[in-house]
KETI-901418 format. One record per residue (C-alpha): z, x, y; residue in three letters. Coordinates in steps of 0.2 Angstrom, whole numbers, padded with zeros to 4 digits, always signed. Example, Ala and Ser with C-alpha at 12.3 -4.5 7.8 and 13.67 -1.06 7.14 Angstrom:
REM residues 2
+0039+0062-0022ALA/+0036+0068-0005SER/
//
This chain:
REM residues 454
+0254-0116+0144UNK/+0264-0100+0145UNK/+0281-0100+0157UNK/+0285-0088+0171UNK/+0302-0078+0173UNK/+0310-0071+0188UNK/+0296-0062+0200UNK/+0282-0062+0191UNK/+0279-0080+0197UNK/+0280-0076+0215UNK/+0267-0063+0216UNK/+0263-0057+0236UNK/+0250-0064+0244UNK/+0242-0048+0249UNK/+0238-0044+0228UNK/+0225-0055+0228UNK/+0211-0046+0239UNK/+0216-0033+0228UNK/+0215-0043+0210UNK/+0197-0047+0218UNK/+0190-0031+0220UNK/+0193-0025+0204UNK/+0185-0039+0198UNK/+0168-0039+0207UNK/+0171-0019+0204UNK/+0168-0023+0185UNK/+0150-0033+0191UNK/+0142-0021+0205UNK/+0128-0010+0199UNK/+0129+0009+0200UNK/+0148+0011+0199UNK/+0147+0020+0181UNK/+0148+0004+0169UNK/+0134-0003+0162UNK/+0129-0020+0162UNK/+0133-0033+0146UNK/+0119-0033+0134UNK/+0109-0038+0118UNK/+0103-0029+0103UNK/+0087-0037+0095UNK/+0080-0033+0079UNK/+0062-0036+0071UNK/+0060-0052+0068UNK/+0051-0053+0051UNK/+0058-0042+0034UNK/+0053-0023+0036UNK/+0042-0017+0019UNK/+0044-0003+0011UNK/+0037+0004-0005UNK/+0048+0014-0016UNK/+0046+0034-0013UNK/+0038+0030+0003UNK/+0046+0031+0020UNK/+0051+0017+0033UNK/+0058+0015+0051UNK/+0073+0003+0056UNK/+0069+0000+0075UNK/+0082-0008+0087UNK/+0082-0012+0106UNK/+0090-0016+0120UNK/+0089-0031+0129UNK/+0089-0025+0147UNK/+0079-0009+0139UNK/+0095+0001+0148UNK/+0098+0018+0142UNK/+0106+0023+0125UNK/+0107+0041+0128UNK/+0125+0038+0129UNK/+0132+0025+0115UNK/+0136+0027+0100UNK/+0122+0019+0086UNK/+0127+0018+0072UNK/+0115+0009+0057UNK/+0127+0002+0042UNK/+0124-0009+0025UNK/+0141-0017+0019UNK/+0151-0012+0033UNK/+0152-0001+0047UNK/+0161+0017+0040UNK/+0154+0026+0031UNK/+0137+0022+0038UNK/+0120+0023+0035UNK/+0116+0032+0051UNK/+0127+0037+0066UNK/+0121+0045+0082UNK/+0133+0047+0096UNK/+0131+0054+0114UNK/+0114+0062+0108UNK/+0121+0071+0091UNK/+0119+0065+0073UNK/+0138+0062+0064UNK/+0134+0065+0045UNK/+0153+0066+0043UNK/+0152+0046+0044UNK/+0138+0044+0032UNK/+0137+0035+0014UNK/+0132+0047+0002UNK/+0118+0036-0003UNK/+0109+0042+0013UNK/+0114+0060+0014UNK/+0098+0072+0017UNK/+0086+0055+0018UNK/+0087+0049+0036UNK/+0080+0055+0053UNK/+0085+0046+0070UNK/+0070+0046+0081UNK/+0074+0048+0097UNK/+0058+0042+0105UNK/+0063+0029+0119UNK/+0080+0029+0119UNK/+0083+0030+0139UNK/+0072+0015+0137UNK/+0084+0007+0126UNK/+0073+0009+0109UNK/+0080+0017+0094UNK/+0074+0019+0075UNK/+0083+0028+0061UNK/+0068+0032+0045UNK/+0075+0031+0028UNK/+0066+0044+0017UNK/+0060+0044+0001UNK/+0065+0023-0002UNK/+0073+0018-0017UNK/+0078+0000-0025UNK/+0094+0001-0020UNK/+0089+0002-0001UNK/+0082-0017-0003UNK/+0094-0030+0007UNK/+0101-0030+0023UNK/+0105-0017+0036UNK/+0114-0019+0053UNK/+0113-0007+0070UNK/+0126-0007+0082UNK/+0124+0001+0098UNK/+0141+0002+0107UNK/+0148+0010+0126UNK/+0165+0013+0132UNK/+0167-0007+0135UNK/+0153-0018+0128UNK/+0147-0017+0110UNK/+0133-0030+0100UNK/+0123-0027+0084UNK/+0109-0035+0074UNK/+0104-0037+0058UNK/+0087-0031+0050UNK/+0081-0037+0031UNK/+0073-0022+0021UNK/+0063-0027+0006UNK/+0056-0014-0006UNK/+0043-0017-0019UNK/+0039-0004-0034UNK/+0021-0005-0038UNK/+0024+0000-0060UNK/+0013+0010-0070UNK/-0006+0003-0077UNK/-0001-0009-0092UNK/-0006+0000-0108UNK/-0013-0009-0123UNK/-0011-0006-0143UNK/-0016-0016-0155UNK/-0011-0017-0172UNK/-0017-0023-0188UNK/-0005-0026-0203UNK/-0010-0026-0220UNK/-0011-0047-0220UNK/-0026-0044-0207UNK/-0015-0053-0192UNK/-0019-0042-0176UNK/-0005-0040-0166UNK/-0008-0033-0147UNK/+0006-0025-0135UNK/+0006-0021-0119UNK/+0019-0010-0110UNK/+0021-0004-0092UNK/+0034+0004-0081UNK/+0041+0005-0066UNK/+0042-0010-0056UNK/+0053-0018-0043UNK/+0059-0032-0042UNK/+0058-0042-0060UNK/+0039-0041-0064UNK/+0029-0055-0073UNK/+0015-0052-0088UNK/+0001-0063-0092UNK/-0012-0063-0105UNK/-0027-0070-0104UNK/-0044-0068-0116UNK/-0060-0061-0106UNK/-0065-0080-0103UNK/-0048-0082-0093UNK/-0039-0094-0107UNK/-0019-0089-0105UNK/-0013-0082-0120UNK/+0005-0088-0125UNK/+0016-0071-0128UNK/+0034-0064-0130UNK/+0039-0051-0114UNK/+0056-0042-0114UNK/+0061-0033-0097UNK/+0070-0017-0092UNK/+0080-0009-0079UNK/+0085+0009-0078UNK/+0101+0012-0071UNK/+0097+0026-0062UNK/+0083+0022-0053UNK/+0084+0000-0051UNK/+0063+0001-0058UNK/+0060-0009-0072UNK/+0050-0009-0086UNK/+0041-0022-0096UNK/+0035-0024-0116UNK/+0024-0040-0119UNK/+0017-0044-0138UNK/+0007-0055-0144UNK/-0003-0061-0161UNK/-0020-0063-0154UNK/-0028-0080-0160UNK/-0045-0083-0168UNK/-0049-0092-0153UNK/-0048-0074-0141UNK/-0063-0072-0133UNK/-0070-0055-0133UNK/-0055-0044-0129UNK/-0038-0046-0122UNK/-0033-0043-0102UNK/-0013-0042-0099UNK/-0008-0041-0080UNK/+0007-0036-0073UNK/+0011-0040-0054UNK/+0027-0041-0043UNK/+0033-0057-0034UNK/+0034-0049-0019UNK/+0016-0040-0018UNK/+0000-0048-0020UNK/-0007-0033-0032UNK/-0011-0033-0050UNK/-0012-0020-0060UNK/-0023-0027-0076UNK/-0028-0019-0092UNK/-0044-0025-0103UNK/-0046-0023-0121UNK/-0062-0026-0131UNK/-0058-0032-0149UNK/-0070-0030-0164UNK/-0067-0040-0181UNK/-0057-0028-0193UNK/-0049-0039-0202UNK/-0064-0046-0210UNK/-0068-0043-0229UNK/-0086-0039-0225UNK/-0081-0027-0211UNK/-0070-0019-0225UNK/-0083-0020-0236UNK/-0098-0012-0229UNK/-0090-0001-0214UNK/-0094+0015-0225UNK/-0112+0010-0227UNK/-0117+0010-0209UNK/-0104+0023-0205UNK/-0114+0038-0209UNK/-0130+0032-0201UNK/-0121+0028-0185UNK/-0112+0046-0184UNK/-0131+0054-0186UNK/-0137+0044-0171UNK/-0118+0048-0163UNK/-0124+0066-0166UNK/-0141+0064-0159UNK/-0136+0054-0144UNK/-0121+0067-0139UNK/-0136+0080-0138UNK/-0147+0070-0127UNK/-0131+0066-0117UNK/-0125+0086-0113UNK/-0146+0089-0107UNK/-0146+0074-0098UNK/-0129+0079-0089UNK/-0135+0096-0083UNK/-0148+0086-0073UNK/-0134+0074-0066UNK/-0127+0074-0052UNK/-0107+0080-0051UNK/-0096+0066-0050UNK/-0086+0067-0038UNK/-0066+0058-0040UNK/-0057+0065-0022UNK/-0044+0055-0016UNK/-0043+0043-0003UNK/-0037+0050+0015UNK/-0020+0041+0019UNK/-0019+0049+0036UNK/-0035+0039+0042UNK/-0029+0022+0031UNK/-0028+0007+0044UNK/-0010+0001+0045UNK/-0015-0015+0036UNK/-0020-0005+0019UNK/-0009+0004+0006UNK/-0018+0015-0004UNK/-0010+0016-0022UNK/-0001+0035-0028UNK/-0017+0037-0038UNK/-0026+0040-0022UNK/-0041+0031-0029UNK/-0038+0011-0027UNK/-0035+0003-0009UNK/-0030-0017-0005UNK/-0027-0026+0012UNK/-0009-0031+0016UNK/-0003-0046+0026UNK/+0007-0035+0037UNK/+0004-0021+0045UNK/+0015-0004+0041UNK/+0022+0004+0055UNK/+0014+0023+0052UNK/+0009+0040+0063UNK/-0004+0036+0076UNK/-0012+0053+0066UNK/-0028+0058+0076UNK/-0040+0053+0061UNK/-0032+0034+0057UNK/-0042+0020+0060UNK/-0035+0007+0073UNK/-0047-0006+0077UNK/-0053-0008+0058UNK/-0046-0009+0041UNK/-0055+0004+0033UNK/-0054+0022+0024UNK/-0060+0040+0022UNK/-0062+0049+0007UNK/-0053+0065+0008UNK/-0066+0078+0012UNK/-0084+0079+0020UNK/-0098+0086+0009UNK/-0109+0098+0017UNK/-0123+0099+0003UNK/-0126+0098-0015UNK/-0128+0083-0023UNK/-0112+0071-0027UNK/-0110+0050-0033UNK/-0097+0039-0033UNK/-0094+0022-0041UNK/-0083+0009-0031UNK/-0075-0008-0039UNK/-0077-0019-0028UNK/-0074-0035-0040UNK/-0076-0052-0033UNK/-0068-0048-0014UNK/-0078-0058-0004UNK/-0080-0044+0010UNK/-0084-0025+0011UNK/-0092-0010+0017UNK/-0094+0005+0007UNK/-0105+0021+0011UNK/-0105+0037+0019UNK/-0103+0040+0038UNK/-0103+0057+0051UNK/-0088+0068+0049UNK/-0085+0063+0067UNK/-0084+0047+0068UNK/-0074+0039+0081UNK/-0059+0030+0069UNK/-0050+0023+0084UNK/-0067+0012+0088UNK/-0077-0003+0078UNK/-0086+0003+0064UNK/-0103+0006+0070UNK/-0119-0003+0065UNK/-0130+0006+0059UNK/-0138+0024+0055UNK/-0141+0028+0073UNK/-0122+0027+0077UNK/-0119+0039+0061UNK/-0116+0027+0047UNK/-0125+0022+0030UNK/-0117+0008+0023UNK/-0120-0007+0013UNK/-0108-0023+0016UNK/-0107-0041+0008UNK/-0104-0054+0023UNK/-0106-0071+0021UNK/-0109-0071+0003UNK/-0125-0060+0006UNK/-0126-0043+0001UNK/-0136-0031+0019UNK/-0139-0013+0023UNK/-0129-0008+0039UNK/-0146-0006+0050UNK/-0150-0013+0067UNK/-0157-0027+0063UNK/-0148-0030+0046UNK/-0159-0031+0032UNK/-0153-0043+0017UNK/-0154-0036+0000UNK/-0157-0047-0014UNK/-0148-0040-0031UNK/-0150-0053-0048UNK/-0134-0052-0047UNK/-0117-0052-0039UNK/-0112-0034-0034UNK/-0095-0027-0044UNK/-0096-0009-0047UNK/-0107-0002-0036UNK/-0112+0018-0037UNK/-0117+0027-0025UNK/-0128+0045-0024UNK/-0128+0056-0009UNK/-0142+0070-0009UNK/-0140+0084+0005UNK/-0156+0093+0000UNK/-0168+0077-0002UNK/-0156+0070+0013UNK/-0157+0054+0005UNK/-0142+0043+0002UNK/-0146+0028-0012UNK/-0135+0015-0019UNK/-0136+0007-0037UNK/-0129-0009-0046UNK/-0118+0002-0060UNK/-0119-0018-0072UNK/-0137-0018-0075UNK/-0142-0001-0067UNK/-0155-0008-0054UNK/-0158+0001-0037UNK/-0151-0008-0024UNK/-0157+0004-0006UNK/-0161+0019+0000UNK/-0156+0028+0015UNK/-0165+0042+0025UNK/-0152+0053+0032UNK/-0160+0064+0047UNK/-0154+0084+0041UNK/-0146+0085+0061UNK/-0131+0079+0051UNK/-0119+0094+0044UNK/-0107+0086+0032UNK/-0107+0067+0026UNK/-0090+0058+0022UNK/-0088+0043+0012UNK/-0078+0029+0020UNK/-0073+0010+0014UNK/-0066-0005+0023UNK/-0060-0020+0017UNK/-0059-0038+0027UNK/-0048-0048+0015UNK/-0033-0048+0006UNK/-0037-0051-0014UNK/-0028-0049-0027UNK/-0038-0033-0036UNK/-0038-0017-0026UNK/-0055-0010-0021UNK/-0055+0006-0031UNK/-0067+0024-0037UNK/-0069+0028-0053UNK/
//
């Protein structure tokens, strides 16, 4: 315990009124101080993809005003910083040059005590963890967010190679990916193929890459699938390969013999095939619209391939987005002409695909059927229906996977085929009221393969 001297241990009697005041001064509200308080942080990691954008929210807990502390977002430590804003003005004397040019405060609700600073641009070495610090003139807390980043890699590429023993050696390469990726092989029956993989990372840019070989065995099973995926994202990206016999002596032996019979039917085929495309109708590859994706779907750089997340991403509540289902547009309406697509679907379990109003309410349910603007065909329940009130089961021989789909302005007609054995699966009647058509997917659950146009 600490000893008293002289005076000090006799103070007057009449301080103390006085010692008590400035005390309960401290605690009564409105005299300029503001109250102690709490800084909360989401609860679950933030995800981001690299070269995308994300926001790192804070909040106060009263939701008291901010305008007036300094907030400052840090990695490491606190100077130099990843974001500092003090008394309403950005510092970018205090910040890393990691994050120069590549963050934006948002000042949306910060006299409510709500804050976010969004990091541009992500990059690998943005994964890990990241405080924010909101301090006053007396009272300073923090908290502390995780940021992971996943880097969805290139589509594998396969070679294969024979050497002059007839051993056929297969490589499959892709690029980059973040973190670590893994590779598998497997033979179109799904057997795992045993192979060698040798991983990369590039300095500069924290991606890496990955080269997989393998001698493919007798026992491979009409071609050769390597897939390379990302331990932190359900996506793989897979790569097929058909293989014929080339090592054989009798495929050495007689290939000239057929060869020239074959290039004359070649010949006569490619003919037919140029008359038959004048009467086809144009293909049509458009991106997906990212601006009218749900929050619960990424759509891949491609623009063509979608899949359902188990998070949703905290994005612009644009106009056009859809809010109450996880679906898609494609990027523009067609007025007239005539236009098909062709959709993997592969073996999800739930979908909708078709073509729908250019004014179609995105911030409501999907409607049902043609009278509400829509013209769709859906598995549900492991049946396969048109979108009409009532539904009305379609019965393809077999499972759909790639389905194509033709719109007809003229003939206002829109009809959906099975691309795997060609057969008809329905056809709609589009009344000619409708100016422009727009196709549109949704997706129910998360798989693994992405849903995606060709």
């Amino acid at each position: 315990m600490a000893k008293t001297h002289g005076q000090d241990a006799f103070r007057p009697i009449g301080s103390v009124p006085l010692l008590l005041l400035q005390l309960l001064s401290g605690a009564i509200p409105g005299n300029g101080r503001k109250a102690d308080f709490e800084v909360l942080g989401p609860s679950e990691p933030v995800w981001a993809m690299v070269g995308g954008n994300v926001d790192l929210p804070c909040y106060l807990s009263p939701n008291i005003s901010a305008e007036d502390m300094e907030l400052r977002w840090y990695r490491d430590q606190p100077s130099p910083a990843v974001h500092v804003r003090r008394k309403g003005k950005d510092v970018p004397e205090e910040q890393m040059a990691l994050y120069q040019g590549r963050t934006t405060f948002l000042k949306d609700g910060v006299a409510q005590g709500r804050a976010s600073v969004r990091i541009h641009n992500v990059t690998t070495f943005d994964n890990g963890m990241f405080h924010c610090q909101f301090n006053d003139s007396t009272v300073s807390a923090e908290a502390t967010l995780w940021l992971t980043v996943a880097g969805l890699g290139s589509e594998p590429r396969i070679q294969v190679q024979v050497d002059q023993d007839g051993v056929v050696r297969a490589q499959c390469t892709s690029a980059g990916w973040y973190p670590e990726p893994q590779v598998e092989w497997t033979d179109f029956q799904g057997q795992m193929l045993p192979s060698e993989t040798n991983v990369s990372v590039l300095p500069t840019t924290g991606l890496w890459a990955v080269t997989s070989s393998l001698t493919v065995p007798n026992k491979a099973v009409g071609g050769l699938a390597c897939s390379v995926s990302s331990p932190t994202f359900p996506e793989k990206k897979v790569s097929r390969h058909h293989l014929s016999d080339p090592t054989s002596r009798w495929f050495r032996s007689t290939a000239w013999k057929i060869a020239l019979p074959l290039i004359l039917v070649a010949a006569v085929l490619g003919v037919a095939t140029i008359i038959s495309l004048l009467w086809k109708p144009q293909r049509v590859i458009t991106p997906l619209y990212p601006d009218t994706a749900s929050s619960k779907l990424f759509l891949f750089m491609d623009g063509k391939s979608v899949i359902q997340l188990t998070f949703s991403r905290k994005l612009p509540n644009d106009l056009g987005r859809f809010v109450s289902d996880t679906c898609v547009l494609d990027w523009e309406p067609f007025p007239s002409g005539r236009h098909s697509w062709e959709v993997e679907v592969g073996l999800r379990k739930v979908w909708i695909l078709g073509m729908c109003v250019e004014s179609l309410d995105q911030k409501a349910r999907v409607p049902k059927s043609p009278q509400h603007g829509i013209w769709a065909v859906e598995l549900y329940k492991k049946e396969h229906r048109a979108r009409t009130c009532p539904r009305v089961r379609l019965h393809p021989p077999q499972p759909l996977h790639r389905v194509r789909f033709l719109l007809h302005c003229d003939a206002d007609t829109i009809t959906f085929y099975s691309v795997g054995d060609r057969r008809l699966i329905c056809t709609f009647s589009v009344p000619s009221c409708f100016v422009s058509l727009q196709p549109f997917f949704c997706l129910w659950t998360r798989d693994p393969s992405p849903l995606t146009m060709y």
